[in-house]
gemmi code that builds the backbone of each chain (N, CA, C; Angstrom):
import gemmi

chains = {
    "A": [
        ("UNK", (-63.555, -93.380, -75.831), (-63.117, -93.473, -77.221), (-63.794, -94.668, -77.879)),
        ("UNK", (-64.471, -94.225, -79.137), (-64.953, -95.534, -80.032), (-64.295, -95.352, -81.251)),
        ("UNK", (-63.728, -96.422, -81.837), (-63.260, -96.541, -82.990), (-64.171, -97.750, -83.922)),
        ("UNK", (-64.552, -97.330, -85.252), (-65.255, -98.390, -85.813), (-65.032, -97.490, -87.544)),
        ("UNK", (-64.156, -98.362, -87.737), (-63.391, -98.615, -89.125), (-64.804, -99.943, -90.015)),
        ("UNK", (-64.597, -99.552, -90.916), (-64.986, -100.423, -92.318), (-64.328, -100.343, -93.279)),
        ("UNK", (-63.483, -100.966, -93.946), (-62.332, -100.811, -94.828), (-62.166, -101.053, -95.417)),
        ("UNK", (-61.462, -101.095, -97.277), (-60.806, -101.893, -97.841), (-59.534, -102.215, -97.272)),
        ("UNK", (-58.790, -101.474, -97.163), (-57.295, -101.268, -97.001), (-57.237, -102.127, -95.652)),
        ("UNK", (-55.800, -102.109, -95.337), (-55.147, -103.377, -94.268), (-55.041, -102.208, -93.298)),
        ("UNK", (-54.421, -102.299, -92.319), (-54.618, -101.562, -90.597), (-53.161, -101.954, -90.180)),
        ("UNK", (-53.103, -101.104, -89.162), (-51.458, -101.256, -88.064), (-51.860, -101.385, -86.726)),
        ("UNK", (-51.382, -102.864, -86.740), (-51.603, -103.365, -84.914), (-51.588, -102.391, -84.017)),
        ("UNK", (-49.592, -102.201, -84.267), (-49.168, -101.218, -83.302), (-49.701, -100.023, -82.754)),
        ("UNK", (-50.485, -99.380, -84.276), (-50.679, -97.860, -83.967), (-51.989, -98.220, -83.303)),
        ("UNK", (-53.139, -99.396, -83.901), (-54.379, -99.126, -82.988), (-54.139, -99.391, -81.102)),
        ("UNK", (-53.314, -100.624, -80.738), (-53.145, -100.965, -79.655), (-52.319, -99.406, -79.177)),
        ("UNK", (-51.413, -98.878, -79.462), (-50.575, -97.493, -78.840), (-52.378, -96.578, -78.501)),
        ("UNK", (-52.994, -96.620, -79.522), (-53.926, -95.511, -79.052), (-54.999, -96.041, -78.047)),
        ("UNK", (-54.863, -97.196, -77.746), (-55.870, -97.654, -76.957), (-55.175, -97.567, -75.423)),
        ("UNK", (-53.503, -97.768, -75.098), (-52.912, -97.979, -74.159), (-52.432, -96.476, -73.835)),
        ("UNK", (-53.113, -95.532, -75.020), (-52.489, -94.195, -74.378), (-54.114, -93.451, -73.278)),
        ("UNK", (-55.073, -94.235, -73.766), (-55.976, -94.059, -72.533), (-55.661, -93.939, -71.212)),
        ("UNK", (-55.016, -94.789, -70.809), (-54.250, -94.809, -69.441), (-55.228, -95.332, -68.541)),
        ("UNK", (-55.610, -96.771, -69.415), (-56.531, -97.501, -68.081), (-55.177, -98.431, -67.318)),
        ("UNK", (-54.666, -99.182, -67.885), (-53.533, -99.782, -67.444), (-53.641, -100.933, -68.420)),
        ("UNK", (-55.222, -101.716, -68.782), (-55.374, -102.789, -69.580), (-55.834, -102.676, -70.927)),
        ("UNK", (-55.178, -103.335, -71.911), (-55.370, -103.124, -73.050), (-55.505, -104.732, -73.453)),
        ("UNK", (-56.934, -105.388, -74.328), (-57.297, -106.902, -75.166), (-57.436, -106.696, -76.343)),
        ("UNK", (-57.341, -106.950, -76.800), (-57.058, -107.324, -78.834), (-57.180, -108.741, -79.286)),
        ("UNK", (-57.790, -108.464, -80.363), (-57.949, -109.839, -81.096), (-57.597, -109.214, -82.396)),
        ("UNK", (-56.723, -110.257, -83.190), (-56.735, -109.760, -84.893), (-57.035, -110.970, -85.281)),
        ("UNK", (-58.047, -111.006, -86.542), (-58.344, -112.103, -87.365), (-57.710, -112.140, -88.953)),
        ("UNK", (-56.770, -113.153, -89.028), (-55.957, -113.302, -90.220), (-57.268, -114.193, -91.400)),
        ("UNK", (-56.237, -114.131, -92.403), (-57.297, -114.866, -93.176), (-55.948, -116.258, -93.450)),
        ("UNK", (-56.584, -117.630, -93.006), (-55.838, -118.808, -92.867), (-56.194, -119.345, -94.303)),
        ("UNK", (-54.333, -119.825, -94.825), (-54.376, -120.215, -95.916), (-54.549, -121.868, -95.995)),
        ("UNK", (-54.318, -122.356, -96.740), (-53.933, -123.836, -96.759), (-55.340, -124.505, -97.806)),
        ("UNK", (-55.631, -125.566, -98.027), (-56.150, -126.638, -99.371), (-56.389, -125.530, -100.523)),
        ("UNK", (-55.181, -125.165, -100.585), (-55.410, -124.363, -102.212), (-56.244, -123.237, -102.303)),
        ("UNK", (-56.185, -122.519, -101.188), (-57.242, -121.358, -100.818), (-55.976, -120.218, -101.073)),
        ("UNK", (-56.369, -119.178, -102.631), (-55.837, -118.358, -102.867), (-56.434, -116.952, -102.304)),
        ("UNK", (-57.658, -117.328, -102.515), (-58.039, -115.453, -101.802), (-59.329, -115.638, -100.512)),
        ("UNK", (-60.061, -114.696, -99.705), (-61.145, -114.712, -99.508), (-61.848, -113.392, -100.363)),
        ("UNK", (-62.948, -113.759, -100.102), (-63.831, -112.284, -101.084), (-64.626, -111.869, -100.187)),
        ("UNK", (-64.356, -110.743, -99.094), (-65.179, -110.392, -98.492), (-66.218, -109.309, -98.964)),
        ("UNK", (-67.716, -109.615, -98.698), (-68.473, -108.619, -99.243), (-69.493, -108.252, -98.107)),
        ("UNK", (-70.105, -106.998, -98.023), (-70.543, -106.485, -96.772), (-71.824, -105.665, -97.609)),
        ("UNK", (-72.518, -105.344, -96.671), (-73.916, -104.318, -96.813), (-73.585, -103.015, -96.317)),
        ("UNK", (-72.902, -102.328, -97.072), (-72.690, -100.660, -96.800), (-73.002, -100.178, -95.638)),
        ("UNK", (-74.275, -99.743, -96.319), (-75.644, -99.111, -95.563), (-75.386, -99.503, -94.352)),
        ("UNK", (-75.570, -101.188, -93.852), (-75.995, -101.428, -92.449), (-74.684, -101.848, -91.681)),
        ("UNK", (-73.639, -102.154, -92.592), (-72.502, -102.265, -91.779), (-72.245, -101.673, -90.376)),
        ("UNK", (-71.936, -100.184, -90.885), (-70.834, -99.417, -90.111), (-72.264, -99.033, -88.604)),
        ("UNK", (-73.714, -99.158, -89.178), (-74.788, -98.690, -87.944), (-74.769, -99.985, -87.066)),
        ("UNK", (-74.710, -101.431, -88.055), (-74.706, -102.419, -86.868), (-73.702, -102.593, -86.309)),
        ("UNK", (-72.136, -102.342, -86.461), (-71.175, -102.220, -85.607), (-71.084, -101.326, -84.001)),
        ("UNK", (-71.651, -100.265, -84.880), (-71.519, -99.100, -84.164), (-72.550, -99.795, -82.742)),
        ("UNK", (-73.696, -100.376, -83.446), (-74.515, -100.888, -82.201), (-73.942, -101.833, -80.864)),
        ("UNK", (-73.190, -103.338, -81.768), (-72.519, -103.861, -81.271), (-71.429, -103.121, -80.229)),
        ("UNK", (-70.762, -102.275, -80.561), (-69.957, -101.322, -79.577), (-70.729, -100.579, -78.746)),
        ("UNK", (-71.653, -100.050, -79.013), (-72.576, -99.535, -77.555), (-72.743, -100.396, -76.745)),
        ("UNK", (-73.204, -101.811, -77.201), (-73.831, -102.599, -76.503), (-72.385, -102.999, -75.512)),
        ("UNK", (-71.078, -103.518, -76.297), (-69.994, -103.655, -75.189), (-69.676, -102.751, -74.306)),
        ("UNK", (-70.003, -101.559, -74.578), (-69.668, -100.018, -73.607), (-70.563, -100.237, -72.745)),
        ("UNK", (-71.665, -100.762, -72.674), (-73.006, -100.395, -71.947), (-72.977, -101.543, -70.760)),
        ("UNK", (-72.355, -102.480, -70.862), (-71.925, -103.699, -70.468), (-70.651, -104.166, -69.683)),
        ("UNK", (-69.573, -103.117, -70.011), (-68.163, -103.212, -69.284), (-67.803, -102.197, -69.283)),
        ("UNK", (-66.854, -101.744, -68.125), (-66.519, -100.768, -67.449), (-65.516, -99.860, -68.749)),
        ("UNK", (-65.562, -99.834, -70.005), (-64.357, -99.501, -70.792), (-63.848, -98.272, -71.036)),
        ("UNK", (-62.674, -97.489, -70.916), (-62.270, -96.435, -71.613), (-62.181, -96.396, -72.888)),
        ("UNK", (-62.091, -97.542, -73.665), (-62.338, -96.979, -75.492), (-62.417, -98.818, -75.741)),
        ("UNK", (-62.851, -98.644, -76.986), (-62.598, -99.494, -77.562), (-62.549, -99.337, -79.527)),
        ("UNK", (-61.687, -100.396, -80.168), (-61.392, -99.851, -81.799), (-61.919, -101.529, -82.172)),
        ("UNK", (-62.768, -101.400, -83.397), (-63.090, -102.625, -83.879), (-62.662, -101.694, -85.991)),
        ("UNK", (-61.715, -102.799, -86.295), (-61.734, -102.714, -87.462), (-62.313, -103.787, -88.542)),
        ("UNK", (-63.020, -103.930, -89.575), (-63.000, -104.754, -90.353), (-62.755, -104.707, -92.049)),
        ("UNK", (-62.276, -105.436, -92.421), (-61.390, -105.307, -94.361), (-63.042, -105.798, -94.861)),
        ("UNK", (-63.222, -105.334, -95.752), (-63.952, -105.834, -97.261), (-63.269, -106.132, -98.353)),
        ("UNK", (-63.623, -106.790, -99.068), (-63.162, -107.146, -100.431), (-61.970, -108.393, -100.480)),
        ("UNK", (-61.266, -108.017, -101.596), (-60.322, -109.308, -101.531), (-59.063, -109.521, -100.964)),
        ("UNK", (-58.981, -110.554, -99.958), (-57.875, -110.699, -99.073), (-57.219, -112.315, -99.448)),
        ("UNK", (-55.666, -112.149, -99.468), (-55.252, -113.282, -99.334), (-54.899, -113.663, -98.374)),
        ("UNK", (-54.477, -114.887, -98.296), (-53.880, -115.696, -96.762), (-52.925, -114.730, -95.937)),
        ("UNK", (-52.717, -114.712, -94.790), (-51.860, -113.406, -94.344), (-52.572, -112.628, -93.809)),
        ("UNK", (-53.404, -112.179, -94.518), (-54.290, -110.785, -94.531), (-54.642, -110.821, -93.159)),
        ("UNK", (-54.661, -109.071, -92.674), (-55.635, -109.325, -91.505), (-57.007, -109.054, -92.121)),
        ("UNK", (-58.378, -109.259, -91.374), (-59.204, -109.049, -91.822), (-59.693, -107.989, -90.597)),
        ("UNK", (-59.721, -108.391, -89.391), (-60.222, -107.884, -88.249), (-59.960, -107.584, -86.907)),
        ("UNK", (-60.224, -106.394, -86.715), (-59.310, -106.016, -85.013), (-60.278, -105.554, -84.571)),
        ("UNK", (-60.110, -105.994, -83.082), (-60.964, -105.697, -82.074), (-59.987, -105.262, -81.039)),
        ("UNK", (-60.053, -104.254, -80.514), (-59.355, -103.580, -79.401), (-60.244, -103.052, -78.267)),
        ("UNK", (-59.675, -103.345, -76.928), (-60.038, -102.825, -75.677), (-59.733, -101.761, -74.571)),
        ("UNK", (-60.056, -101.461, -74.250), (-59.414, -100.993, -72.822), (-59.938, -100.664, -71.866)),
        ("UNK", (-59.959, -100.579, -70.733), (-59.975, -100.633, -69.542), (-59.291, -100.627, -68.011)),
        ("UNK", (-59.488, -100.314, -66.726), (-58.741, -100.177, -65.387), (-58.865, -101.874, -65.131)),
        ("UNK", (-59.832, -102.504, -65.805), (-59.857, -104.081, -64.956), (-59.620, -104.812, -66.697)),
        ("UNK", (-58.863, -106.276, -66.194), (-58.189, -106.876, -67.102), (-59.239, -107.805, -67.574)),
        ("UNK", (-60.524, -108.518, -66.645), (-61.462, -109.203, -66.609), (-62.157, -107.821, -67.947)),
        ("UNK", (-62.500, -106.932, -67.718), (-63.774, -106.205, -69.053), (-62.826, -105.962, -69.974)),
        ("UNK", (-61.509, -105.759, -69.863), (-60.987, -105.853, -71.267), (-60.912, -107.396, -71.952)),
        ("UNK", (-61.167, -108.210, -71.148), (-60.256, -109.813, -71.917), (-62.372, -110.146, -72.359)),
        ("UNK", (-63.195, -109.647, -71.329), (-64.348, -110.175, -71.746), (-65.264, -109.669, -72.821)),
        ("UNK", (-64.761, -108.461, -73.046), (-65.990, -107.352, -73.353), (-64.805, -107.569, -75.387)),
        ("UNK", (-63.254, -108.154, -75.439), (-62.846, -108.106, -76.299), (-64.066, -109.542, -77.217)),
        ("UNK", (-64.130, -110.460, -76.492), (-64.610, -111.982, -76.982), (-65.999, -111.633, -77.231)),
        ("UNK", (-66.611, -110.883, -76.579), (-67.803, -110.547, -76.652), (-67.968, -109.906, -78.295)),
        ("UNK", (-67.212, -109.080, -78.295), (-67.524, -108.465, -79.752), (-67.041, -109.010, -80.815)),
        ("UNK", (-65.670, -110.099, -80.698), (-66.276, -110.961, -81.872), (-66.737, -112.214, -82.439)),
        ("UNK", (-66.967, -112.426, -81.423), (-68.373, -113.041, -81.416), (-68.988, -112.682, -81.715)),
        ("UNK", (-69.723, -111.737, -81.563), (-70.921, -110.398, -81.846), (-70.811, -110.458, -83.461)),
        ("UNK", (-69.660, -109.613, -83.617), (-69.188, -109.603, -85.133), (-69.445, -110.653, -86.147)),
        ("UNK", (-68.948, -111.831, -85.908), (-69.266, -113.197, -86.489), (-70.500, -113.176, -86.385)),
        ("UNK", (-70.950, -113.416, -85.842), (-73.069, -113.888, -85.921), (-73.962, -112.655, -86.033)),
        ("UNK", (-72.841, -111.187, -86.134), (-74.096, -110.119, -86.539), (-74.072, -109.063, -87.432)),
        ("UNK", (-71.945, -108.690, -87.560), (-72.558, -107.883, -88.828), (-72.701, -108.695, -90.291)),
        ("UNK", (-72.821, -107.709, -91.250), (-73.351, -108.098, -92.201), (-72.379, -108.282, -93.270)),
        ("UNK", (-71.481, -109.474, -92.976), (-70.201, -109.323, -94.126), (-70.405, -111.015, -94.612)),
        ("UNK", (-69.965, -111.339, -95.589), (-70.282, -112.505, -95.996), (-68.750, -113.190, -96.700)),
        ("UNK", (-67.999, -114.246, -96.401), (-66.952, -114.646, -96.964), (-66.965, -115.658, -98.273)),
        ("UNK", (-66.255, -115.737, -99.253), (-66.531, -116.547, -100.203), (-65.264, -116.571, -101.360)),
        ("UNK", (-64.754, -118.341, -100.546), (-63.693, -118.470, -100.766), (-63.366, -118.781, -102.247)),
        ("UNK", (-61.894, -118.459, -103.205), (-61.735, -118.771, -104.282), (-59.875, -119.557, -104.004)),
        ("UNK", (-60.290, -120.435, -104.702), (-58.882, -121.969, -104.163), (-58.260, -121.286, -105.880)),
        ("UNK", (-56.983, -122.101, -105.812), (-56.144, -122.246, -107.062), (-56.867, -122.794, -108.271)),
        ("UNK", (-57.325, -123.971, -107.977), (-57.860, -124.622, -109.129), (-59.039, -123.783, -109.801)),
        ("UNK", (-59.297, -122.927, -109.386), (-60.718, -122.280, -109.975), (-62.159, -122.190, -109.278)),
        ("UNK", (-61.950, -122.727, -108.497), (-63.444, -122.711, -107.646), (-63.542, -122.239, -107.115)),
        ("UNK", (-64.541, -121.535, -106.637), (-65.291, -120.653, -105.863), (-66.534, -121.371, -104.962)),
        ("UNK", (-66.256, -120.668, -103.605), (-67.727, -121.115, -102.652), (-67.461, -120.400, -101.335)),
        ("UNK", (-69.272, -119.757, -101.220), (-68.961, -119.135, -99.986), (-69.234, -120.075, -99.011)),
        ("UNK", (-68.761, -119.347, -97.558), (-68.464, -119.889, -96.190), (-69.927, -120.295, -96.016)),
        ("UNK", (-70.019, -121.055, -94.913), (-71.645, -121.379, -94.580), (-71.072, -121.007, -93.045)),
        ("UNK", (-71.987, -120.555, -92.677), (-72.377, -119.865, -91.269), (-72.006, -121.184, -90.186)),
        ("UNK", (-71.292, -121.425, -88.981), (-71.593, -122.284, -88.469), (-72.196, -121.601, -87.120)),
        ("UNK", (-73.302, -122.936, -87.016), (-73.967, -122.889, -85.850), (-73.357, -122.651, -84.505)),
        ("UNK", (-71.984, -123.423, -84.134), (-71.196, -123.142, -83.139), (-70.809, -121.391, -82.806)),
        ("UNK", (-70.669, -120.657, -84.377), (-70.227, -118.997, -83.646), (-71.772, -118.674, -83.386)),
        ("UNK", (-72.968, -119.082, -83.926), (-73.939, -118.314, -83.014), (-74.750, -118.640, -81.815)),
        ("UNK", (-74.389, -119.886, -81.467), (-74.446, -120.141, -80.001), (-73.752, -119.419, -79.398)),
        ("UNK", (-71.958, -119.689, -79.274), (-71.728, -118.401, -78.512), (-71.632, -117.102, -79.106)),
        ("UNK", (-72.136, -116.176, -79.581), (-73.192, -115.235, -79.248), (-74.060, -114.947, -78.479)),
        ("UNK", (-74.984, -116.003, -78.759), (-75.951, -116.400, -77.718), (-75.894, -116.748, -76.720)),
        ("UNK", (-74.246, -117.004, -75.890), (-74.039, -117.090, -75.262), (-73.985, -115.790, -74.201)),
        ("UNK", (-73.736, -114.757, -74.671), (-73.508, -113.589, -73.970), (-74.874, -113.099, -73.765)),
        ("UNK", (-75.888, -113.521, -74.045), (-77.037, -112.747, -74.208), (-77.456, -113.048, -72.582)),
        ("UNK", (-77.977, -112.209, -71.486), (-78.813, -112.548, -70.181), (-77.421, -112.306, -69.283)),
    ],
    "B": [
        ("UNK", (-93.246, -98.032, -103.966), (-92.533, -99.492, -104.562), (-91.802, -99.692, -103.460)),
        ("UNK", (-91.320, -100.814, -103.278), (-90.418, -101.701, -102.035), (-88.963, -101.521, -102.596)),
        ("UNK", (-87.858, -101.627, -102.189), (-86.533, -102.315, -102.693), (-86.102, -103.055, -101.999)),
        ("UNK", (-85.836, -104.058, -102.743), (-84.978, -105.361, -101.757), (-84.000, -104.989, -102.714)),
        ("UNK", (-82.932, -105.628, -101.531), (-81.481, -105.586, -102.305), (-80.807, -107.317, -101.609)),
        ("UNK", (-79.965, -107.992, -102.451), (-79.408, -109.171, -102.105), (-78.351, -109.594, -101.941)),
        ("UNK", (-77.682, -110.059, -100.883), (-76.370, -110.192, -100.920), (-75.522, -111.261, -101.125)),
        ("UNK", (-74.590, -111.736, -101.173), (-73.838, -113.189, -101.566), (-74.351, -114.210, -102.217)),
        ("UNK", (-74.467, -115.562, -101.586), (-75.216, -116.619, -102.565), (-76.897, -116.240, -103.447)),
        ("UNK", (-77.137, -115.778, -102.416), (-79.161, -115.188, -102.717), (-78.850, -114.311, -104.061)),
        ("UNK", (-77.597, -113.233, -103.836), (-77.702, -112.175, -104.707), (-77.132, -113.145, -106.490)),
        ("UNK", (-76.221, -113.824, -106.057), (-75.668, -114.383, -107.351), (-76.651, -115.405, -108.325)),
        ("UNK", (-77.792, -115.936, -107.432), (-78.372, -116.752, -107.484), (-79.641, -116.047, -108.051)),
        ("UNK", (-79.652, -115.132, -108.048), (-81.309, -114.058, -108.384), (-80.452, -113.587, -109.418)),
        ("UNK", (-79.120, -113.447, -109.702), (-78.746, -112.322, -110.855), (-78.764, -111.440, -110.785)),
        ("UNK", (-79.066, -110.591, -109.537), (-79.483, -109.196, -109.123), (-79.009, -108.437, -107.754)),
        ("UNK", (-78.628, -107.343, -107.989), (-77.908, -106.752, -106.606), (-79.128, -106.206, -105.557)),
        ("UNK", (-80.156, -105.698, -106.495), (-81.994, -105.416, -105.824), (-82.850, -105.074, -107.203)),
        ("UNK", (-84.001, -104.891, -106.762), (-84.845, -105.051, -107.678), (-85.982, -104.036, -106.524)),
        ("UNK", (-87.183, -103.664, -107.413), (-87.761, -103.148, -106.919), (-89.288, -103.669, -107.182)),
        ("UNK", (-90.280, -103.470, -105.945), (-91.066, -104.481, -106.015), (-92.670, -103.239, -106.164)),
        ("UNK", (-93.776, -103.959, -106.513), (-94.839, -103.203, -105.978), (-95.296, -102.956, -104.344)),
        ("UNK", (-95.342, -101.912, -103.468), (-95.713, -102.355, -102.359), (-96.599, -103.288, -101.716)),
        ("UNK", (-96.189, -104.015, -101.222), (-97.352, -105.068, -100.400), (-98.273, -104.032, -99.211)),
        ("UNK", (-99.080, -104.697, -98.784), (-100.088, -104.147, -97.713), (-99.288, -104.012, -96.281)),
        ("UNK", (-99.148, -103.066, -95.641), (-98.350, -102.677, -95.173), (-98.494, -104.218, -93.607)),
        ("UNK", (-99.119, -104.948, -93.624), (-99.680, -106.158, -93.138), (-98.693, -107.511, -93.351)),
        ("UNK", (-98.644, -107.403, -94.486), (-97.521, -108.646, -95.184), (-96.272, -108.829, -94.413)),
        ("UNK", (-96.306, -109.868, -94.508), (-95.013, -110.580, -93.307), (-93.589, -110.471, -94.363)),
        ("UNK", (-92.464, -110.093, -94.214), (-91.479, -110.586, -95.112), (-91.799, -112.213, -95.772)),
        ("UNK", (-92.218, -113.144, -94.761), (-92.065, -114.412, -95.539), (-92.891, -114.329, -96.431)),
        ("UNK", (-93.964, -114.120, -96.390), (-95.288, -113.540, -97.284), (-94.819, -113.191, -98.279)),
        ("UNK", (-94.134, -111.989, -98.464), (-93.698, -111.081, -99.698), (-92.570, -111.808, -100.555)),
        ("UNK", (-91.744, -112.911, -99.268), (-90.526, -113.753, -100.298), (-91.137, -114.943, -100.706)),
        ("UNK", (-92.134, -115.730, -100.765), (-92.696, -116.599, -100.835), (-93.543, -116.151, -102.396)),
        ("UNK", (-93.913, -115.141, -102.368), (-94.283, -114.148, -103.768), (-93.470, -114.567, -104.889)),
        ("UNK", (-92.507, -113.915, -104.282), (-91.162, -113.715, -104.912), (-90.482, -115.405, -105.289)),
        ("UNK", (-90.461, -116.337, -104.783), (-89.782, -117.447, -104.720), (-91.046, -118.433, -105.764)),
        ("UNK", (-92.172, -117.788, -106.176), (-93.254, -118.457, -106.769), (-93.073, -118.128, -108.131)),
        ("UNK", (-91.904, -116.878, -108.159), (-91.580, -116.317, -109.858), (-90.632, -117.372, -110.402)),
        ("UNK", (-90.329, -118.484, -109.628), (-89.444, -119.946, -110.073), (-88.209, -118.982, -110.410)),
        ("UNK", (-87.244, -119.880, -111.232), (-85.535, -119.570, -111.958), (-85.185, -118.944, -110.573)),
        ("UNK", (-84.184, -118.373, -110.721), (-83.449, -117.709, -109.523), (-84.307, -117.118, -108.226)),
        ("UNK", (-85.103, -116.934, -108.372), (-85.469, -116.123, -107.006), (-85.972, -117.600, -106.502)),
        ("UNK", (-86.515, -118.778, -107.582), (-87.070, -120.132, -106.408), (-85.873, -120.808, -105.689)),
        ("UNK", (-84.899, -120.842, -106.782), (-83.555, -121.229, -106.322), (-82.735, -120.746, -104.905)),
        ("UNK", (-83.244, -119.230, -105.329), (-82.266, -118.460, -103.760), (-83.245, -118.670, -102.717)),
        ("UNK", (-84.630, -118.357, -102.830), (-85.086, -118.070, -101.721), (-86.371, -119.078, -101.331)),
        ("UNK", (-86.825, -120.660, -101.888), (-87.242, -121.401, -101.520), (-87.564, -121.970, -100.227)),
        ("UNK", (-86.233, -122.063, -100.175), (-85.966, -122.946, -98.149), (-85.673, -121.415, -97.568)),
        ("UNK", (-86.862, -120.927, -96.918), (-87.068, -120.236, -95.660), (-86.248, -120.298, -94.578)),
        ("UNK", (-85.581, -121.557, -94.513), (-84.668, -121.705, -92.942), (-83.305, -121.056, -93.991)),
        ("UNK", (-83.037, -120.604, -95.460), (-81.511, -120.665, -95.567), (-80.919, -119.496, -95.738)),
        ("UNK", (-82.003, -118.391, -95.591), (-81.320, -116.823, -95.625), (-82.373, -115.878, -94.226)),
        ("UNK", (-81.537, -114.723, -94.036), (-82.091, -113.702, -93.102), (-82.698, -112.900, -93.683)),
        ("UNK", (-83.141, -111.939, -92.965), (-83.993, -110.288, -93.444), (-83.231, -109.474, -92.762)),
        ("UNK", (-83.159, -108.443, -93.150), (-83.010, -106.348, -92.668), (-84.166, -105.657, -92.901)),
        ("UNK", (-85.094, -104.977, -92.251), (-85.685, -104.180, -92.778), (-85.270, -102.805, -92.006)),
        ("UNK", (-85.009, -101.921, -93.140), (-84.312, -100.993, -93.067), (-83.027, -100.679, -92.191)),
        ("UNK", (-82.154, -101.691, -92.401), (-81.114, -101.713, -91.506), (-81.238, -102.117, -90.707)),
        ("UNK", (-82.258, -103.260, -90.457), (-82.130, -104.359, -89.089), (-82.603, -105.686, -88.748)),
        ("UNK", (-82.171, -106.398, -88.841), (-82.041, -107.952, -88.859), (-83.597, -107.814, -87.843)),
        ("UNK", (-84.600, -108.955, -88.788), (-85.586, -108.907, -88.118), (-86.212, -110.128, -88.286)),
        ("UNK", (-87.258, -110.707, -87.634), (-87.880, -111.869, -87.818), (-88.395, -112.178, -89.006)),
        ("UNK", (-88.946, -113.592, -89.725), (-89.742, -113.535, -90.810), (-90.740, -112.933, -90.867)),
        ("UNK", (-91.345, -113.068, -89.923), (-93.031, -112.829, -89.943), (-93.019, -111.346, -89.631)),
        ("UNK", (-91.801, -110.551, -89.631), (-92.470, -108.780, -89.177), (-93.169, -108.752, -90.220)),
        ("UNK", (-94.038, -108.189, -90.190), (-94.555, -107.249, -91.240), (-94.153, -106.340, -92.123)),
        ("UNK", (-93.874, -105.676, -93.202), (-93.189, -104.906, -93.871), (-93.430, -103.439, -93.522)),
        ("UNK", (-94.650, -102.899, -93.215), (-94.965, -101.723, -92.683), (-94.816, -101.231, -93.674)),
        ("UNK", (-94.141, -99.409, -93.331), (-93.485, -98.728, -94.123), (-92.125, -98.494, -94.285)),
        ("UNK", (-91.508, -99.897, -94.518), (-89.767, -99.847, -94.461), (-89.751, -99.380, -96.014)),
        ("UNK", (-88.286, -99.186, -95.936), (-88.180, -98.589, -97.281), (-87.277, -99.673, -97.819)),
        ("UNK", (-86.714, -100.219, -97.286), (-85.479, -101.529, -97.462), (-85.598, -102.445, -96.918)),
        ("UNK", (-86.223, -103.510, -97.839), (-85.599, -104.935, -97.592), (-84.635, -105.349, -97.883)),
        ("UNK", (-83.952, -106.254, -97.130), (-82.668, -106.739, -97.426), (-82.707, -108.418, -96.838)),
        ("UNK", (-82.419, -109.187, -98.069), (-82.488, -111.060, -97.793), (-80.897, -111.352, -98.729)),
        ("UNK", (-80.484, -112.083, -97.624), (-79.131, -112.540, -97.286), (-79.154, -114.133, -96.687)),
        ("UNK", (-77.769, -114.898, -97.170), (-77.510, -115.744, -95.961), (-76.820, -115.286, -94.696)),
        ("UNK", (-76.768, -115.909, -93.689), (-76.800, -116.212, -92.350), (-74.947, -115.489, -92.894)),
        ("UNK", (-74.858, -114.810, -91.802), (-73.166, -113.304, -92.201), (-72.810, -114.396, -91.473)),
        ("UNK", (-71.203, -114.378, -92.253), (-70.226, -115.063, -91.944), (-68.028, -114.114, -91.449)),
        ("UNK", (-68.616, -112.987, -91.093), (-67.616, -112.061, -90.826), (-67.042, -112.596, -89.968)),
        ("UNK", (-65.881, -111.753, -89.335), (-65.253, -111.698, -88.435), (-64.020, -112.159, -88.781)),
    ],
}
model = gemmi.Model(1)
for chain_id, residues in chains.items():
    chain = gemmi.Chain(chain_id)
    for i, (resn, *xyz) in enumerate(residues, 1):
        res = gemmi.Residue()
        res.name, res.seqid = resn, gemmi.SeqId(i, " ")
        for name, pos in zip(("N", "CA", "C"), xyz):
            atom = gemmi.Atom()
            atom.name, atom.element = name, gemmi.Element(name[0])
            atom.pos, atom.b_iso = gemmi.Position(*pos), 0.0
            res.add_atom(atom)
        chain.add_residue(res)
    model.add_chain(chain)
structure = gemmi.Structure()
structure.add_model(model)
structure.setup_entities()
C-alpha cells in the first residue's frame, strides 16, 4: 500500500494510522507535523509546485519501499494557509520489524524537508510577512541517509 | 520557446509566476541561461543574482546548475524547499 496525498484540506490521524495497522504487519511509525505558534505568528502560507509535487513524493516513497522491508506506507502534506494547530504533515509506516518502521518513518521526513517542493512563508500579527530560509541542519540529515 | 516558472521569494521578487523565454542552444547550462536573465537588472537581478540562493527543476527534477537545458520543456528556479 502507498498513500501520497497533496492537499489543501486537514487529514484524520486515526483513520490514516487504522489503515496502516489494518495491514497486519504488527508495526505501525507516524510522524505528524503541526504548524508551532508563538512570537506573533498568525498563519503559515504554504505554497508548493503542482506539477512536481505529488511525482517527487511519489519518488521519495519508492525510494523508502526500495530500502525497508514495508507493507504500506501514507505520507500526507497541506498547502496553502495554515494556522498554529494545524497539521501540516503525516508520514505513516508499516511493517513486521519495528526498526524499518521507526527508520524508514525519519527517513522520509527528512526526505520531505530537503526535497519536496513546498516552500513556507510566515505572516505574524503585526503585519509582516517572511519566508522560512532552508536550514542547513535538515539537509545534512538527508544526507545523512544517503550510502 | 523555454518556460520557466518561479516560486516563493524568486517568484515575488521577478513579479511573475513564469515567463517564457527564447530557446537557448540546447548546450546552455541553466546558470548560463539565469545569468541572461539576472543581466535584465530590477527583479530578475534581485531574485536571481547570488547563484548559491535558489535551485533548478528541469522538467520536474531538481538538477545541477551547470546541466544543460537540452530539450526540457520546464524550467523551474526556486529557493532551497522548506516543507515538511
Amino acid at each position: 500500500m502507498k498513500r501520497v496525498a497533496v492537499q489543501a484540506g486537514d487529514f484524520d490521524v486515526a483513520t490514516e494510522l487504522a489503515a496502516l495497522e489494518a495491514l497486519g504487519g504488527g508495526g505501525v511509525a507516524s510522524f505528524t507535523g503541526v504548524v508551532r505558534g508563538g512570537g506573533g505568528l498568525v498563519a503559515l502560507e504554504l505554497e508548493h509546485y503542482p506539477a512536481m509535487t505529488q511525482a517527487q513524493v511519489d519518488r521519495i516513497c519508492d525510494e523508502a519501499m526500495a530500502r525497508w522491508p514495508l507493507l504500506g506506507l501514507s505520507v500526507i502534506h497541506r498547502f496553502g494557509r495554515l494556522e498554529p494547530g494545524a497539521r501540516i504533515v503525516f508520514v505513516g509506516t508499516a511493517s513486521r520489524h519495528r526498526a524499518a518502521a521507526l527508520e524508514s518513518c525519519a527517513f522520509l521526513i527528512d526526505w520531505l524537508k530537503s526535497q519536496a517542493p513546498f516552500w513556507k512563508k510566515e505572516h505574524f500579527a503585526d503585519g509582516a510577512a517572511g519566508w522560512v530560509e532552508a536550514r542547513a541542519e535538515d539537509e545534512a540529515r538527508a544526507k545523512g541517509w544517503i550510502g | 520557446m523555454l518556460t520557466i516558472v518561479y516560486f516563493a521569494w524568486v517568484r515575488e521578487r521577478i513579479g511573475l509566476d513564469e515567463e517564457q523565454v527564447a530557446r537557448p542552444d540546447a548546450g546552455t547550462s541553466i546558470a548560463d541561461l539565469v545569468a541572461m536573465l539576472a543581466a535584465r537588472g530590477g527583479g530578475h537581478a534581485e531574485a536571481l543574482g547570488d547563484a548559491t540562493r535558489w535551485r533548478a527543476a528541469l522538467d520536474l527534477r531538481v538538477v545541477a546548475l551547470d546541466s544543460p537545458i537540452g530539450d526540457a520543456r520546464e524550467l523551474a528556479l526556486f529557493p532551497p524547499v522548506t516543507g515538511g
